[in-house]
C-alpha positions in Angstrom: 0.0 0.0 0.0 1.5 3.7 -1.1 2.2 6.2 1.6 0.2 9.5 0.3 3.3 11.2 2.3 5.9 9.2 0.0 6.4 11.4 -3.5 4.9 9.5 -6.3 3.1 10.7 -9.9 0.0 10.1 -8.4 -0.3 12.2 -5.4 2.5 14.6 -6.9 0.6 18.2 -7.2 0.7 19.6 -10.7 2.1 23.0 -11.3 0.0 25.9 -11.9 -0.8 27.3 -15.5 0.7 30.6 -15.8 -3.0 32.8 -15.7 -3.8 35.0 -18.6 -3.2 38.8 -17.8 -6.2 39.8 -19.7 -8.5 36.6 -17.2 -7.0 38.4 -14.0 -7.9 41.8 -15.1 -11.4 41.1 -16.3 -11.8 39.3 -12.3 -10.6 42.6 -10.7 -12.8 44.5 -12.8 -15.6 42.2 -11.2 -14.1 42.6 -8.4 -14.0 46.2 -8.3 -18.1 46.5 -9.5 -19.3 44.2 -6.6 -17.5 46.7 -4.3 -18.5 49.9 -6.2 -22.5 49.0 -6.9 -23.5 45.8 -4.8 -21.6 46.9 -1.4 -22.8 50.7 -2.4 -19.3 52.2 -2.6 -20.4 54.6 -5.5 -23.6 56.5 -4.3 -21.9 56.6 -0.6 -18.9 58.2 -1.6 -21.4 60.2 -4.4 -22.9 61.6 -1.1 -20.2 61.8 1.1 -18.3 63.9 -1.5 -21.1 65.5 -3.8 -19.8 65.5 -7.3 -16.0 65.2 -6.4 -17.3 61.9 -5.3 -19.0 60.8 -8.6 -15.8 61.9 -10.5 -14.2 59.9 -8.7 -15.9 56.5 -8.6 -16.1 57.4 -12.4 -12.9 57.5 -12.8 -12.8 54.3 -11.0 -14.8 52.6 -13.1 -13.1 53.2 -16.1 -10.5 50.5 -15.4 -13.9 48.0 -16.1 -13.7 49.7 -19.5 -10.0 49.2 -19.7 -10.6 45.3 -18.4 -12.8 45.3 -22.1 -10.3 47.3 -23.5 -7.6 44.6 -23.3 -10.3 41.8 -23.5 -10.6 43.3 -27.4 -13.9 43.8 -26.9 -15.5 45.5 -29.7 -15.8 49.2 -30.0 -19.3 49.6 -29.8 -19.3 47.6 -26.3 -16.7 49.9 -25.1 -19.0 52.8 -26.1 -22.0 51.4 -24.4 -20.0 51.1 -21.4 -18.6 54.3 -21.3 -22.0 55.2 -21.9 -23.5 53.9 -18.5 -20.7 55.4 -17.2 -21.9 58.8 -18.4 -25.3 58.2 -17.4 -24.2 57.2 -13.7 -22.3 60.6 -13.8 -25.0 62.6 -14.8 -27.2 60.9 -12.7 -24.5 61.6 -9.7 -24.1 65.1 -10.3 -27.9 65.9 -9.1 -27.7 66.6 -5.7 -29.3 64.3 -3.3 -32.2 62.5 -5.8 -29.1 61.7 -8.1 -27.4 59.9 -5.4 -30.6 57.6 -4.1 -31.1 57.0 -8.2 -27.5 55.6 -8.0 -28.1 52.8 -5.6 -30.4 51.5 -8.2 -28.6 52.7 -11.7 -25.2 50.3 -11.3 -23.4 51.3 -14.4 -20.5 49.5 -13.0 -22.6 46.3 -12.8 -23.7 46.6 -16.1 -20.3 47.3 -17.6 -19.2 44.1 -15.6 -21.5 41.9 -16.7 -20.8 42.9 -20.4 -17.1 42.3 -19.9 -17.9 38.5 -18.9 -20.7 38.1 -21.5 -19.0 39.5 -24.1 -16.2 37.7 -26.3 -13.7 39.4 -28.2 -14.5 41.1 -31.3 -18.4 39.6 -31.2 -21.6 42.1 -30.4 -25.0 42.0 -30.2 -28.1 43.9 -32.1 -28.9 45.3 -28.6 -25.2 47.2 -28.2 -25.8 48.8 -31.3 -29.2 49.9 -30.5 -28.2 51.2 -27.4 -25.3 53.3 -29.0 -26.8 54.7 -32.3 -29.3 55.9 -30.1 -27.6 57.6 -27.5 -25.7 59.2 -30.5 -29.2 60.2 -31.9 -29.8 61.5 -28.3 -27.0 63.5 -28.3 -27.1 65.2 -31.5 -31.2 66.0 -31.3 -29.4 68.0 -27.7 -26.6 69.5 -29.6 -29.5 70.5 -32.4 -32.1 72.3 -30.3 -30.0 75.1 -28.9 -29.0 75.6 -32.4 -32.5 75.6 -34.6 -33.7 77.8 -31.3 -30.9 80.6 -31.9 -31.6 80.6 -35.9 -35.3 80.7 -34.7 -34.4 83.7 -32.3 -32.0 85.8 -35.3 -35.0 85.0 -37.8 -37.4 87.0 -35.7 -35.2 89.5 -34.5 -33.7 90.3 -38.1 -36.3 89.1 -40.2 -36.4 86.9 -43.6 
């Protein structure tokens, strides 16, 4: 009978795989969203430190983006999650209702759970969607102030 103590093939343990760089990043970046959304780090510090605080955890959660970044995930993901961060920082920078909207809005969440879904180079209908129409969005803002000031110089000057 073999001593488990006594060295043999069998009961020898086998060296550990060298881990991917790009696997351990992508499991701090989850990591780092449990902390920041689940455990309420964001809209805490969001109130403890009104809008240096969102800045902040904003800043902080672009090394999530960074995790898809070096994943290769496509551009368009990347855009939608730097979207939802936008949105979170908007949200943030209302004082007080913006920062009891943030414990249910968890951009970091969302950006998380992308960067496991997500393969490299593959996206989905939806992250398009999501992205041509926050572009839409913002040029329909960047277009009112502007149709309103020719609609302003057109009564004022006449045509």
């Amino acid at each position: 009978m073999d001593n488990p103590r006594t060295p043999s093939p069998e009961n020898e343990l086998a060296p550990l795989a060298p881990q991917d760089p790009r696997d351990v990043m992508v499991r701090r970046a989850v990591t780092l969203a449990r902390w920041l959304d689940e455990r309420w780090l964001d809209p805490i510090i969001g109130l403890v430190l009104p809008e240096a605080g969102d800045l902040l955890t904003a800043t902080v959660g672009l090394y999530i983006v960074a995790a898809g970044i070096r994943k290769g995930l496509p551009a368009v993901v990347i855009a939608r999650m730097l979207l939802n961060l936008g949105v979170d920082l908007a949200i943030g920078a209302v004082p007080a209702l913006g920062d009891l909207i943030d414990f249910a809005f968890k951009a970091n969440r969302r950006n998380a759970k992308m960067l496991e879904e997500c393969k490299p180079g593959e996206s989905t209908p939806k992250d398009w969607l999501v992205v041509t129409g926050a572009g839409l969005l913002f040029l329909l803002v960047l277009a009112i102030p502007i149709v309103g000031l020719i609609w302003i110089f057109q009564a004022i000057f006449g045509n």
